[in-house]
MIKETOR-135384 format. One record per residue (C-alpha): x, y, z; chain. Coordinates in steps of 0.5 Angstrom, whole numbers, plus 500, padded with zeros to 3 digits. Example, Ala and Ser with C-alpha at 12.3 -4.5 7.8 and 13.67 -1.06 7.14 Angstrom:
! MIKETOR-135384
{rec {525 491 516} A}
{rec {527 498 514} A}
//
This chain:
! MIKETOR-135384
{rec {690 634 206} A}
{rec {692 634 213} A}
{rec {699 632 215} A}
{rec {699 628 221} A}
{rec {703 631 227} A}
{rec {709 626 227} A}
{rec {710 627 220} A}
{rec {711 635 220} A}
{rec {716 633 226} A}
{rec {719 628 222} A}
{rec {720 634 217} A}
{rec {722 639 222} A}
{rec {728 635 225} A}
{rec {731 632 217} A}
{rec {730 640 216} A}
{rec {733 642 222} A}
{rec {739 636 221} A}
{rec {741 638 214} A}
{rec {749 635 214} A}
{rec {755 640 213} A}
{rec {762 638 211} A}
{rec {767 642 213} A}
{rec {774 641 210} A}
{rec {780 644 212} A}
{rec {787 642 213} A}
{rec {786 638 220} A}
{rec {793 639 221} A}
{rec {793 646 221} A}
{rec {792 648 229} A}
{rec {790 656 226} A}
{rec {785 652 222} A}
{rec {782 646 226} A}
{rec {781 652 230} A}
{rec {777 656 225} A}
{rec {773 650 223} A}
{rec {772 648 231} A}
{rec {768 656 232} A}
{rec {765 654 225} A}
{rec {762 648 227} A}
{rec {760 651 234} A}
{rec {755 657 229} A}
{rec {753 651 225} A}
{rec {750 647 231} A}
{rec {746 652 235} A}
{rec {743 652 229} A}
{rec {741 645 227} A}
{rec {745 643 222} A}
{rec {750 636 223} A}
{rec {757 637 221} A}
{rec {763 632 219} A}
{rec {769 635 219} A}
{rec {773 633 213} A}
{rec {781 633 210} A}
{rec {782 638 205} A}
{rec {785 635 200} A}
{rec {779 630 201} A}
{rec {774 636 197} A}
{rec {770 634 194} A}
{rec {769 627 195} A}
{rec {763 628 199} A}
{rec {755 627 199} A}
{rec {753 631 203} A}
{rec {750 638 200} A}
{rec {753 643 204} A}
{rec {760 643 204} A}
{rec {764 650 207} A}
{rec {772 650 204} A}
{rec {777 653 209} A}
{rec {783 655 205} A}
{rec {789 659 204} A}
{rec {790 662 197} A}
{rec {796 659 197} A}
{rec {792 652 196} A}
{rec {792 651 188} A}
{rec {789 646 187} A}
{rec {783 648 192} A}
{rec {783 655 188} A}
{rec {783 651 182} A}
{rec {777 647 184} A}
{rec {773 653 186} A}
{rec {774 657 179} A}
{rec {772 651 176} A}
{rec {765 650 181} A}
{rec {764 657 177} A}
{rec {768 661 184} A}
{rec {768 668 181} A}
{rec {776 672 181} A}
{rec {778 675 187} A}
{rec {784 680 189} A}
{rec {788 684 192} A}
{rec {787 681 198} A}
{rec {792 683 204} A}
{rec {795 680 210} A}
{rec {790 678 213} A}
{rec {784 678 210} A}
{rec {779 674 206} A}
{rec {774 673 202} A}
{rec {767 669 202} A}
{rec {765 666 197} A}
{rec {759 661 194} A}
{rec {759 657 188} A}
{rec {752 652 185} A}
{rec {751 646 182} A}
{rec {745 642 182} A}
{rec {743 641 189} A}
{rec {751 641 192} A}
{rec {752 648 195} A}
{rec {759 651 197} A}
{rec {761 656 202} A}
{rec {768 658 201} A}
{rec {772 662 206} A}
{rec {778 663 202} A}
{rec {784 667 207} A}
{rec {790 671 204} A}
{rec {794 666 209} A}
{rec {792 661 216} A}
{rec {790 668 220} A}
{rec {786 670 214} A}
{rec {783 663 214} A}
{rec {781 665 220} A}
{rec {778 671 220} A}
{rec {774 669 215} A}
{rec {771 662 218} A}
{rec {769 666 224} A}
{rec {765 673 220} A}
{rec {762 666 217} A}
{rec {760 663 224} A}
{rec {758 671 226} A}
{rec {753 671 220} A}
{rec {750 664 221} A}
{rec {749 665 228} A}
{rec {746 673 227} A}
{rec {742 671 221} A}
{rec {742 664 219} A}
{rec {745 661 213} A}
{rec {741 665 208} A}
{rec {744 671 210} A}
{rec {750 669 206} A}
{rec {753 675 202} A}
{rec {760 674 198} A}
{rec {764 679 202} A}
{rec {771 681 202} A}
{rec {776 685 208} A}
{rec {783 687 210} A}
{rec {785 689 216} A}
{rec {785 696 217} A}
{rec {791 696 222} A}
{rec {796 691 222} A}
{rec {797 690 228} A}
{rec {791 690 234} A}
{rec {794 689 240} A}
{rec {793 688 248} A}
{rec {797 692 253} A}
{rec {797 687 258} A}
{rec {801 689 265} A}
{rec {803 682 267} A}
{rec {804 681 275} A}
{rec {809 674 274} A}
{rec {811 675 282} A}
{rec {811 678 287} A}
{rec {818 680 286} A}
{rec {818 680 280} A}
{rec {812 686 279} A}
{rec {809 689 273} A}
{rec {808 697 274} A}
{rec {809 700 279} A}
{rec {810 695 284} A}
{rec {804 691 287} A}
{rec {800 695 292} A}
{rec {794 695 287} A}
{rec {789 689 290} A}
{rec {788 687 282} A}
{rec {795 687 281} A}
{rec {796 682 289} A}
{rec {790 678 287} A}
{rec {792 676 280} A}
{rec {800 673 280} A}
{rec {798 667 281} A}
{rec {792 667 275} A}
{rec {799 669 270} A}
{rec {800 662 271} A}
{rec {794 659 270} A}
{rec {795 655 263} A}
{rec {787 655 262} A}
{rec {787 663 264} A}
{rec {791 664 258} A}
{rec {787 659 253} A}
{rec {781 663 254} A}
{rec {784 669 254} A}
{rec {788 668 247} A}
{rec {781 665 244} A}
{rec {778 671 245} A}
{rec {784 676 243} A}
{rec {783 671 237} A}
{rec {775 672 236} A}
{rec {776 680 237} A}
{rec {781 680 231} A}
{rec {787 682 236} A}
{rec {794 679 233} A}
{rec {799 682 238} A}
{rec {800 680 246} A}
{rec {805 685 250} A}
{rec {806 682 256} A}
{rec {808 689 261} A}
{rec {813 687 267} A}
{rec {818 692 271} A}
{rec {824 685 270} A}
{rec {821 679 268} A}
{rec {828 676 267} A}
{rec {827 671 274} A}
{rec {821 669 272} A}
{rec {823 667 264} A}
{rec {829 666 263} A}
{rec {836 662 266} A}
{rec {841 668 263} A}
{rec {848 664 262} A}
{rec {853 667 268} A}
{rec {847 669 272} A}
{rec {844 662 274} A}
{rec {842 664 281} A}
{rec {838 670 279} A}
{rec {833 665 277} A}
{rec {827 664 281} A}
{rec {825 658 283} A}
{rec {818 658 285} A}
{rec {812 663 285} A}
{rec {810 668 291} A}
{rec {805 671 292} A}
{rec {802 675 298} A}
{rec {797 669 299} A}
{rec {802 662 298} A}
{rec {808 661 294} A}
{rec {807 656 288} A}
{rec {813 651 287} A}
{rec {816 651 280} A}
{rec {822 651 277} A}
{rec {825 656 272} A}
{rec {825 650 268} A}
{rec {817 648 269} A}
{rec {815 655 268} A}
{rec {820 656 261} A}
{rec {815 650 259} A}
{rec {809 654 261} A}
{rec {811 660 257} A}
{rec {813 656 252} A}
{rec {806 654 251} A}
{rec {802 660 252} A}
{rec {807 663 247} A}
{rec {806 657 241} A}
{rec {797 657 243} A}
{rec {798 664 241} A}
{rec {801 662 234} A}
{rec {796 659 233} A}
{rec {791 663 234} A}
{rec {795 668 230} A}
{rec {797 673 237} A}
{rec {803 674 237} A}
{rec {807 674 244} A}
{rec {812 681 246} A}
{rec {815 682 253} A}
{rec {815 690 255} A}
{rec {820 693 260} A}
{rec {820 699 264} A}
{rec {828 701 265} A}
{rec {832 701 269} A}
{rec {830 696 274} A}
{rec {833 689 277} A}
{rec {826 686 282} A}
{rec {827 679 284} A}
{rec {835 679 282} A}
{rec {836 680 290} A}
{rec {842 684 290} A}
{rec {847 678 286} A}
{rec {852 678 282} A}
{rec {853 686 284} A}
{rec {846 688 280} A}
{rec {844 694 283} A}
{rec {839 699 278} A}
{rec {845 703 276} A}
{rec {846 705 269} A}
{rec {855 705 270} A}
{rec {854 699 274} A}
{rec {858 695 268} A}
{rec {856 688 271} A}
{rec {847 691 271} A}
{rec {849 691 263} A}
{rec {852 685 262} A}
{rec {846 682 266} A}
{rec {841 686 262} A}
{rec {844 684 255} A}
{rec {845 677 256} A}
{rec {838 677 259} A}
{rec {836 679 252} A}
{rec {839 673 248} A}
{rec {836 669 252} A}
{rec {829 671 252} A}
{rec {830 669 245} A}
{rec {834 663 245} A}
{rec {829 661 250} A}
{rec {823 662 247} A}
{rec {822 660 239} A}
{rec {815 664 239} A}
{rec {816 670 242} A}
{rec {815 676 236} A}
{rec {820 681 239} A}
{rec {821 685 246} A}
{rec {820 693 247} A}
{rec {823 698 252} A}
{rec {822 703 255} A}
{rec {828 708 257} A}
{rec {825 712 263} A}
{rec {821 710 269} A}
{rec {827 708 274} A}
{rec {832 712 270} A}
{rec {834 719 275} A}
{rec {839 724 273} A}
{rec {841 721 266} A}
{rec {841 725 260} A}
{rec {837 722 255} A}
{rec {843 721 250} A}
{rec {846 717 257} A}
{rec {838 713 256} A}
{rec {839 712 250} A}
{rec {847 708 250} A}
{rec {844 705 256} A}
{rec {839 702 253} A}
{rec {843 700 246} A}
{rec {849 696 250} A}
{rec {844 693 253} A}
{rec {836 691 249} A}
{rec {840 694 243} A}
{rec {847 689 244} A}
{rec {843 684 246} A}
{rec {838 683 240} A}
{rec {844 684 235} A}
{rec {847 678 239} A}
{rec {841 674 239} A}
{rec {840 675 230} A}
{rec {847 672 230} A}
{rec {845 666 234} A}
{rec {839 665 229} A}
{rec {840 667 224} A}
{rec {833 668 219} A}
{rec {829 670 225} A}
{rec {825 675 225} A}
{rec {825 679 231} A}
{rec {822 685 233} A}
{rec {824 691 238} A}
{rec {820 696 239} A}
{rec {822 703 243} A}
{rec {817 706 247} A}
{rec {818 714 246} A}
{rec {818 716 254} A}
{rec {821 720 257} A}
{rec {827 721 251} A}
{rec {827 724 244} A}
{rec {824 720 237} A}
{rec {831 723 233} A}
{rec {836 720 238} A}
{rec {833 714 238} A}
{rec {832 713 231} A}
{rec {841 715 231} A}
{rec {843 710 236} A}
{rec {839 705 234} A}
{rec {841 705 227} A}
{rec {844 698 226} A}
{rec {838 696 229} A}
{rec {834 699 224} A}
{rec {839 698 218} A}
{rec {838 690 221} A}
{rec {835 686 215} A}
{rec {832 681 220} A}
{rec {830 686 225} A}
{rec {824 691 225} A}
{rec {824 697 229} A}
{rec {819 700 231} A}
{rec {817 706 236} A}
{rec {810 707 240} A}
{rec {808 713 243} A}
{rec {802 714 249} A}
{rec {798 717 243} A}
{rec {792 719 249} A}
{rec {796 719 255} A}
{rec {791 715 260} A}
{rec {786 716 257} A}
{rec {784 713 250} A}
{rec {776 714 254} A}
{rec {777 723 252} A}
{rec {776 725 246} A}
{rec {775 721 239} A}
{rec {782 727 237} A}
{rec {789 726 241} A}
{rec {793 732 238} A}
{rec {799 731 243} A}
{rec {803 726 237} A}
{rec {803 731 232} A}
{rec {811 733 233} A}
{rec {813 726 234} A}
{rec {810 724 227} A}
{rec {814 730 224} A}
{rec {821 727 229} A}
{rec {820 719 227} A}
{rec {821 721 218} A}
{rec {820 715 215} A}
{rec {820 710 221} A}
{rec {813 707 224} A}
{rec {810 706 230} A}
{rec {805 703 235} A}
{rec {800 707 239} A}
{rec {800 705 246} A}
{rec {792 707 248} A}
{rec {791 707 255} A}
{rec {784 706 259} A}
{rec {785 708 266} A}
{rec {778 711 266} A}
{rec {774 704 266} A}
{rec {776 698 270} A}
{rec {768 697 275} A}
{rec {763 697 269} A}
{rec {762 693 263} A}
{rec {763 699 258} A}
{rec {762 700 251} A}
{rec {761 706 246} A}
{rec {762 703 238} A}
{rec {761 710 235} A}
{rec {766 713 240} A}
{rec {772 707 239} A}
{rec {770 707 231} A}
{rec {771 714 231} A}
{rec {778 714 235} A}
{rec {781 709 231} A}
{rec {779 712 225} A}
{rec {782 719 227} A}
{rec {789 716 228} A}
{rec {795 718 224} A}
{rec {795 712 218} A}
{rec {800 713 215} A}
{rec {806 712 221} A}
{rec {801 707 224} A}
{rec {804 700 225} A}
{rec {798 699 230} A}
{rec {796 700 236} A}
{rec {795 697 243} A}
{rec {790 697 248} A}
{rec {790 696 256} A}
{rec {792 699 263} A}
{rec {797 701 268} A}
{rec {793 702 273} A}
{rec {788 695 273} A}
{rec {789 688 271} A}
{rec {785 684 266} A}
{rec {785 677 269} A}
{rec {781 675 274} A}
{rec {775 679 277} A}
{rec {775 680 284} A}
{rec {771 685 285} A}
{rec {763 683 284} A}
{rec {759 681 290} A}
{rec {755 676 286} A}
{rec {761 673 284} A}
{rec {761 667 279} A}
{rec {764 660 282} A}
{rec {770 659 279} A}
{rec {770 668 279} A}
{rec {769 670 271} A}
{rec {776 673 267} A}
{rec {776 680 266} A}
{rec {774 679 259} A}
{rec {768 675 259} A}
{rec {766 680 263} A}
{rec {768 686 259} A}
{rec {767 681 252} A}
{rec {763 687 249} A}
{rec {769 693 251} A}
{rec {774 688 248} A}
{rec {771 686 243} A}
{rec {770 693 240} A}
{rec {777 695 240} A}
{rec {779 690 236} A}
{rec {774 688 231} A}
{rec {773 696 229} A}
{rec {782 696 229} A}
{rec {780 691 224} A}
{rec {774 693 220} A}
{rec {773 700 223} A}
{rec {766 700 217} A}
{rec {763 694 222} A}
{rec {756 696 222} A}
{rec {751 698 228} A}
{rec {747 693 225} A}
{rec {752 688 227} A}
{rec {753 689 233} A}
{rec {746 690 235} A}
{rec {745 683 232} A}
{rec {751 680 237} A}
{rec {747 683 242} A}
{rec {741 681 240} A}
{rec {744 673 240} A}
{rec {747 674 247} A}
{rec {741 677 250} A}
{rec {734 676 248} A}
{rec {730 677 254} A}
{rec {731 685 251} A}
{rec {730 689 245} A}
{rec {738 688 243} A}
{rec {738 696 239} A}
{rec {735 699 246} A}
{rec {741 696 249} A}
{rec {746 698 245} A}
{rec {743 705 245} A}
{rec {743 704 252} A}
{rec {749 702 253} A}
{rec {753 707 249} A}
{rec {750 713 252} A}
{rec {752 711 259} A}
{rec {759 710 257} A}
{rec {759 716 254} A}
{rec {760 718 261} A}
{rec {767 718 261} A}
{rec {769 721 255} A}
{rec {764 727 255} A}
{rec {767 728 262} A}
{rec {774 727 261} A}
{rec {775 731 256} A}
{rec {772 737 260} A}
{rec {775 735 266} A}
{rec {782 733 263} A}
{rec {787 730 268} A}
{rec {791 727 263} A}
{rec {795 722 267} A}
{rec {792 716 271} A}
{rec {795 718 278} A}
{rec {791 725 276} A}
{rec {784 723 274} A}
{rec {780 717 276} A}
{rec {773 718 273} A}
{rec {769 713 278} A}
{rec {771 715 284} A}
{rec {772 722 283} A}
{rec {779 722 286} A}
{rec {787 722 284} A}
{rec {792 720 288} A}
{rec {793 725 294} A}
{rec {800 727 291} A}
{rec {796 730 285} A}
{rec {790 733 288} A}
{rec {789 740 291} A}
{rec {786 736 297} A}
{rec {788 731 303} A}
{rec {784 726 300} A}
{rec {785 726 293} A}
{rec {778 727 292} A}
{rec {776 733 286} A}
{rec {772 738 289} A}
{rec {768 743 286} A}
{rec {774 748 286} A}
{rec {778 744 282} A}
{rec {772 742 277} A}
{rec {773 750 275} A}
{rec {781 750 275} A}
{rec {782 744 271} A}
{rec {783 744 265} A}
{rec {780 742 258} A}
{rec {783 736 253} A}
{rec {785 740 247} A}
{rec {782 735 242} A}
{rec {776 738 244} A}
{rec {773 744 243} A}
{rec {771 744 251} A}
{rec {772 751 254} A}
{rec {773 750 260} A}
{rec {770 754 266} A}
{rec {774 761 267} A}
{rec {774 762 260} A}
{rec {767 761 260} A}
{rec {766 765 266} A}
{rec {771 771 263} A}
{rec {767 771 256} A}
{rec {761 771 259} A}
{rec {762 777 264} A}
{rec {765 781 259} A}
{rec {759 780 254} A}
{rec {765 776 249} A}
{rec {762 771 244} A}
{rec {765 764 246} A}
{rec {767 759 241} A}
{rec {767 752 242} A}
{rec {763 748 248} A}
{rec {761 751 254} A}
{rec {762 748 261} A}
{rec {753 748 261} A}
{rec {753 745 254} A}
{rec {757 740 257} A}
{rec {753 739 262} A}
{rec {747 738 258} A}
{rec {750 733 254} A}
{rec {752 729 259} A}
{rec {744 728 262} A}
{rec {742 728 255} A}
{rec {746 721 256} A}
{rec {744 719 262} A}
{rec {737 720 261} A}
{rec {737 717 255} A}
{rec {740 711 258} A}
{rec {735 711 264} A}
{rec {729 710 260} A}
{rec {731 705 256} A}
{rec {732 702 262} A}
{rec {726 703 265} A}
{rec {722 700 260} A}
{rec {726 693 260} A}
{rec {722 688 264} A}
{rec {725 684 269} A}
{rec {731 680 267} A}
{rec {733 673 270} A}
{rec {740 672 266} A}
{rec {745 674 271} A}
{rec {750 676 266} A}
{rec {744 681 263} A}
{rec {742 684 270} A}
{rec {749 686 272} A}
{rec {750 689 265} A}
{rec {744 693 266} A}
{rec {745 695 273} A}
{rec {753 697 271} A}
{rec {749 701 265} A}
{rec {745 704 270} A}
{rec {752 706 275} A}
{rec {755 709 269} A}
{rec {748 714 268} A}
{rec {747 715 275} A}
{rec {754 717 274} A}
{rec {753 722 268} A}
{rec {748 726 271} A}
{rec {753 727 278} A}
{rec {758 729 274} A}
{rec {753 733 269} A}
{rec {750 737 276} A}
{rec {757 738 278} A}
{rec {760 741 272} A}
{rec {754 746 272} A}
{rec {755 747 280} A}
{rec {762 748 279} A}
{rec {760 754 273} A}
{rec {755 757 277} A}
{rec {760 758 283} A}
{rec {765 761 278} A}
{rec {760 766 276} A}
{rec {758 768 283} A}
{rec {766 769 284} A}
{rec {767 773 279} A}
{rec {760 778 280} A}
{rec {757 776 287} A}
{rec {751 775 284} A}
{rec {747 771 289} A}
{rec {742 768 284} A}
{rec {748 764 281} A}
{rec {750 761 289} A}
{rec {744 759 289} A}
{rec {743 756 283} A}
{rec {751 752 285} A}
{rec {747 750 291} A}
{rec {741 746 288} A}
{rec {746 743 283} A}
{rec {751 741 288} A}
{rec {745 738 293} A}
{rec {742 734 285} A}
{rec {749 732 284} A}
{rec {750 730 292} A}
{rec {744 725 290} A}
{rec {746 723 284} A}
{rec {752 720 287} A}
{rec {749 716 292} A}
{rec {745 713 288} A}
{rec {751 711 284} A}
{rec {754 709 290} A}
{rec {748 704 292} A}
{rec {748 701 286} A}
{rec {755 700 284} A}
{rec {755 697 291} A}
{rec {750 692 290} A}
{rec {755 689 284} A}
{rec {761 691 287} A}
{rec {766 691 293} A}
{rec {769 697 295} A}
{rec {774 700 298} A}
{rec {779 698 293} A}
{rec {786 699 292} A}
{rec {788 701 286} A}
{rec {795 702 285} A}
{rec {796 709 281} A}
{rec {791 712 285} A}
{rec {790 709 292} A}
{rec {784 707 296} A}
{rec {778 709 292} A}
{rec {773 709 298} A}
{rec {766 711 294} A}
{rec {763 711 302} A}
{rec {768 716 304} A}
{rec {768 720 297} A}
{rec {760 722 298} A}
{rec {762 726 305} A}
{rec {767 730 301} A}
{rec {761 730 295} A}
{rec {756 733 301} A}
{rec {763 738 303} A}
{rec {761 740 296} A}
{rec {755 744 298} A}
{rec {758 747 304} A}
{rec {763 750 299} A}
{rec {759 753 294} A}
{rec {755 756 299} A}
{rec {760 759 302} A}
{rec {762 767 302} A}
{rec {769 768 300} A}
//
C-alpha cells in the first residue's frame, strides 16, 4: 500500500520533533548553562526541549527525559537507583559519569557530575555525542580529569600604561587594550575556556594594580579612564572594579577560575607618586606593593589567587634579596588578606625564574604552612616553545628541589600566532610526557602575542573575529587532551566532520597535523629556545639575538644552531664530524630531518589538492593556512638539507656537496615565495611583534635569496 506524501511528511516532522525535558537546578548558573549547550545539540538535531526544575523529576509526559545533577543531590540519586541506574564510583573532582535507565516507552539520560563543574562537563560530552552521532550513539561512560587545573596564559594589555609584557611595542599588544575591556569579548572567550575543559584564567600584566585596585593610602595612584594609542575610554576605578568583577563571577560560573600574574619589580601607571620607584630598598615601593595585594583580595571576592615572578626588573639583587622582596610584599600581603577573611581560600603561585626552588620553599614557609593558603610553584617547563619536542627534559633538577610541593607548567607557544595550527597527536603526546607526579597542572598561552581580537586578516570578518574562534581547533586541544589525554582521533574527525562538511573530515585532520608538524620538527632541530631568539614563521629573531643585522637566520646559523635536547636530533657539525670520519651516528640526522618535514608537507598538499573548491570562508582560510604552514615545511625542509650540504663542502671542499647546497638553497628560495604569497593572501604583513621586532616576510625573502649566494661562495 502506498503511503500518501503528506503522510510521510507529517511522520517525518513527529519523528523529527520527538520532545525532550531537561531537568536541572534553574538557579544554578554552571548548570543553566550546561543545559543551554545541551539544548542547543538536541535542536540542531530536531528534537523540542522543555527545560524543567529538578526537584520537579520525574513529573513529566514526555518520553525523553535528560537529568543534569550533582552527586551530591540524594533524592535525585535515589530516583536514578530505583529506575534501575547501575552504582557508580570513584568519581573525582570534576568528573562525571553518563548514564541511561528504561522503563516502558520512558527513557532517561543521566549526566550525573562529582559536582557543578562535573555536571558540566558531563552535559557538554552528551551534547558532543548528539551533535557526532546522534542520540543513538549513547554509551555510558565515565571520566576524571587527568590534570587538575588546565589553564590560559593570558598576557592582559589593561592599558597603555599599565602593560603587560614587555611594554606595548608589539601591534597585538597596542590593538588590544581596549578589547580587555569588552564584557562581550570576555563572555565569548570564558564560554570557549568552559567548552574546551580549561578551569583557570591567569591574567598576566607587568603592574595591574592602577587599572584593579584603589590600594588604601595610595588613592591617586588609581587610574581613571583607559589609554590606549587610538582613544582613551573614560572609566572610573570604581566602574572598572565593577567590570572585573563581573568577568571574574562569569568565570565561576563556567568553573574558570581567575588568577592575576606579575612580573616584579615594576611600578607602570604609578606615575612616580608617593615616591614609588622600582627599587627594591625604597620602603614606601614595598608598602605599596603589599597594600596593592590585600586589596586585590578585598576588592575581588572571585578572584582564586595571585602569581609572582621574582625577575625580570630585578637587576643587581641576589636571589635571597628576591626572595625577602617579594615576601615583604606578595608574601606579607596574602597573610594580610587571609586574616581579614578569614576561611577563604587563597592561592599563590611562585614562578621559578630567575631564583632558586629551595630558597623560595624556605622564605615562604608561613605561606606554605597557612592552612588557607595553597602555594604552589610554576616553571616554563618547554621554554617558548611548548611546539618542540613532545620531551622537555629541562625540569628535571626542579622537580628534585621542590620535594613534596606541586607546580603548575607554564607552556609557552611563541611558534604560532598567524595559521590556524593544530597537531592532536603531538599535544596528546606532550601532555602525557609531563611529570605526573608534581603536577598541579598547566598553562597555555604567549608573551609575544595576544589572544584577543585578530587584527591581522585582510579578508576580516565585521566585527574581526576573536583569536579563538579562530584558532577554535589549536585551543580546543590543549584543553580537552589535559582533560582526557584517551580523547579519540576518531572524535576529533567527528568534531570536524560536523563543522566542515564540504570535505572528507579524516583528510583534513590528516591534513591539518601534518602541516602543523611543521613547527615542532623545525624547532627541535633548530633550537632557539627563547621567543626573542626563534620565531619560526618569519625565520628571524630579534636582531640582538642574531648573528645578522636583520635577525634573519641564514644558512650559516642553520649549521651552528643547536638541537633541542629532548630530542634526539643531531645537529649539523656533529653529523658533518661523524660522517667524515667514517663515525656511526646515533640519533636523527639533519637529511632524516629533512625528509620528515617534505614527508609532511607532501602529504598535506595532496590532501589539498583533491579538495574541491570550497565556499565556506571559515574552510577556505583554514585550508589556505594548512597549505602556508606546508609551503613553509618544504622551506624549511631545503633549507636544513642546504645548510648540511654546505657544511659538507667546508669541511672537505668537494664541489658536488656546494652544488648540491645551491640547488637546495634556490628550492627553498622558491618554496618561501610561495609561502609568502599565500600568507599574504590572508594576512597583513609586516607586523610588529613585540619580543622579535618587525616581521617583514617581503624583506626576509631578499635574505632567503642571499642565501644562495652564500652557499655558493668559496670560503
Amino acid at each position: 500500500m502506498l503511503i500518501p506524501l503528506s503522510a510521510l511528511i507529517f511522520l517525518s516532522c513527529t519523528i523529527q520533533s520527538e520532545r525532550v525535558h531537561i531537568y536541572f537546578d534553574k538557579k544554578n548558573p554552571t548548570q543553566f548553562f550546561a543545559a543551554t549547550e545541551l539544548k542547543t545539540a538536541l535542536n540542531k538535531n530536531g528534537f523540542q526541549i522543555v527545560l524543567s526544575e529538578l526537584s520537579e523529576y520525574p513529573d513529566s509526559q514526555a518520553q525523553i527525559h535528560m537529568i543534569l545533577t550533582p552527586v551530591n543531590q540524594k533524592h535525585i540519586i535515589a530516583q536514578f537507583e530505583k529506575e534501575g541506574g547501575k552504582p557508580f564510583e570513584n568519581l573525582k573532582m570534576e568528573g562525571f559519569t553518563l548514564r541511561k535507565t528504561s522503563a516502558e516507552n520512558l527513557n532517561s539520560y543521566w549526566v550525573i557530575g562529582a559536582e557543578d563543574a562535573g555536571t558540566l562537563y558531563g552535559a557538554l560530552e552528551l551534547a558532543e555525542i548528539i551533535r557526532c552521532d546522534g542520540l543513538e550513539a549513547f554509551r555510558a561512560v565515565s571520566q576524571n580529569p587527568y590534570m587538575p587545573l588546565r589553564g590560559i596564559k593570558f598576557n592582559c594589555p589593561l592599558d597603555e600604561r599599565t602593560p603587560t609584557y614587555h611594554n606595548h611595542d608589539g601591534d597585538a599588544q597596542i590593538n588590544n587594550v581596549l578589547v580587555m575591556w569588552d564584557m562581550a569579548f570576555w563572555k565569548a572567550y570564558i564560554d570557549d575556556l568552559a567548552r574546551y575543559r580549561y578551569n583557570y584564567l591567569s591574567l598576566w600584566n607587568l603592574h595591574p594594580f592602577p587599572s584593579m585596585v584603589r590600594v588604601p593610602g595610595y588613592e591617586k595612584v588609581a587610574l581613571d579612564d583607559v589609554k590606549s594609542v587610538r582613544e582613551t575610554l573614560k572609566m572610573s576605578i570604581e566602574e572598572k572594579i565593577t567590570f572585573w568583577r563581573k568577568v571574574m563571577r562569569y568565570a565561576k560560573e563556567r568553573n574558570v577560575a581567575v588568577y592575576v600574574i606579575t612580573w616584579n619589580i615594576f611600578t607602570h601607571g604609578t606615575r612616580g607618586q608617593y615616591g614609588l620607584t622600582d627599587q627594591y630598598d625604597n620602603p614606601m615601593t614595598t608598602d605599596y606593593f603589599r597594600k596593592s595585594i590585600k586589596q586585590m583580595f578585598m576588592t575581588y571576592p572571585d578572584l582564586a589567587g595571585m602569581g609572582l615572578t621574582t625577575g625580570e626588573n630585578m637587576k643587581g639583587m641576589t636571589t635571597v634579596q628576591k626572595e625577602a622582596w617579594a615576601f615583604a610584599t606578595y608574601g606579607l600581603g596574602i597573610l594580610d588578606a587571609a586574616t581579614s577573611l578569614p576561611g577563604r581560600k587563597i592561592r599563590l603561585i611562585h614562578r621559578q625564574h630567575q631564583t632558586g626552588a629551595r630558597d623560595i620553599a624556605r622564605i615562604f614557609k608561613p605561606l606554605i604552612d597557612h592552612p588557607d593558603i595553597d602555594f604552589i610553584f610554576s616553571y616554563k617547563y618547554a621554554k617558548a616553545h611548548a611546539m618542540s619536542s613532545t620531551v622537555q627534559p629541562f625540569c628535571n633538577s626542579f622537580v628534585e628541589d621542590i620535594g613534596s610541593l606541586r607546580t603548575i607548567w607554564t607552556l609557552r607557544n611563541d611558534s604560532n600566532y598567524y595559521f590556524r595550527w593544530g597537531a592532536a597527536d603531538f599535544v596528546r603526546e606532550f601532555l602525557q610526557n609531563i611529570p605526573y607526579e608534581p603536577s598541579q597542572g598547566y598553562y597555555y598561552g604567549s608573551d609575544g602575542y595576544i589572544w584577543g581580537q585578530e587584527f591581522l586578516s585582510t579578508v576580516p570578518e565585521t566585527p574581526r573575529q576573536y583569536e579563538m574562534d579562530k584558532h577554535w581547533y589549536h585551543w580546543m586541544l590543549w584543553g580537552r587532551l589535559g582533560y582526557n589525554p584517551d580523547l579519540t582521533n576518531d572524535r576529533l574527525i567527528k568534531i570536524l566532520e560536523v563543522r566542515f562538511p564540504q570535505v572528507n573530515a579524516k583528510d583534513l585532520f590528516t591534513a591539518w597535523q601534518n602541516a602543523s608538524m611543521v613547527y615542532p620538527v623545525t624547532t627541535g632541530f633548530h633550537w632557539g629556545d627563547l621567543d626573542f631568539r626563534w620565531y619560526i614563521e618569519g625565520c628571524i629573531c630579534h636582531p640582538r639575538a642574531s648573528t645578522t643585522i636583520s635577525g634573519f637566520h641564514d644558512i650559516n646559523r642553520f649549521i651552528t644552531l643547536g638541537t633541542h635536547p629532548g630530542t634526539k636530533n643531531i645537529a649539523i657539525p656533529e653529523y658533518v664530524e661523524a660522517v667524515t670520519e667514517g663515525r656511526q651516528t646515533d640519533g636523527i640526522t639533519p637529511i632524516e630531518v629533512s625528509q620528515q618535514l617534505h614527508t609532511y608537507a607532501d602529504e598535506a598538499l595532496q590532501i589539498l589538492s583533491r579538495f574541491p573548491a570550497v565556499v565556506d570562508k571559515e574552510l577556505k582560510r583554514t585550508l589556505g593556512d594548512i597549505g602556508a604552514m606546508a609551503m613553509l615545511g618544504k622551506y624549511y625542509g631545503h633549507k636544513i638539507r642546504g645548510a648540511t650540504e654546505l657544511a659538507f663542502y667546508r669541511k672537505n671542499k668537494n664541489r658536488i656537496h656546494q652544488v648540491a647546497a645551491v640547488q637546495e638553497m634556490t628550492q627553498a628560495a622558491n618554496y618561501w615565495e610561495q609561502y609568502v604569497t599565500k600568507t599574504k593572501s590572508q594576512y597583513r604583513t609586516p607586523i610588529q611583534l613585540n619580543r622579535v621586532g618587525i616581521v617583514d616576510l617581503d624583506a626576509v625573502t631578499k635574505e632567503v635569496h642571499r642565501d644562495i649566494e652564500i652557499a655558493g661562495m668559496d670560503e
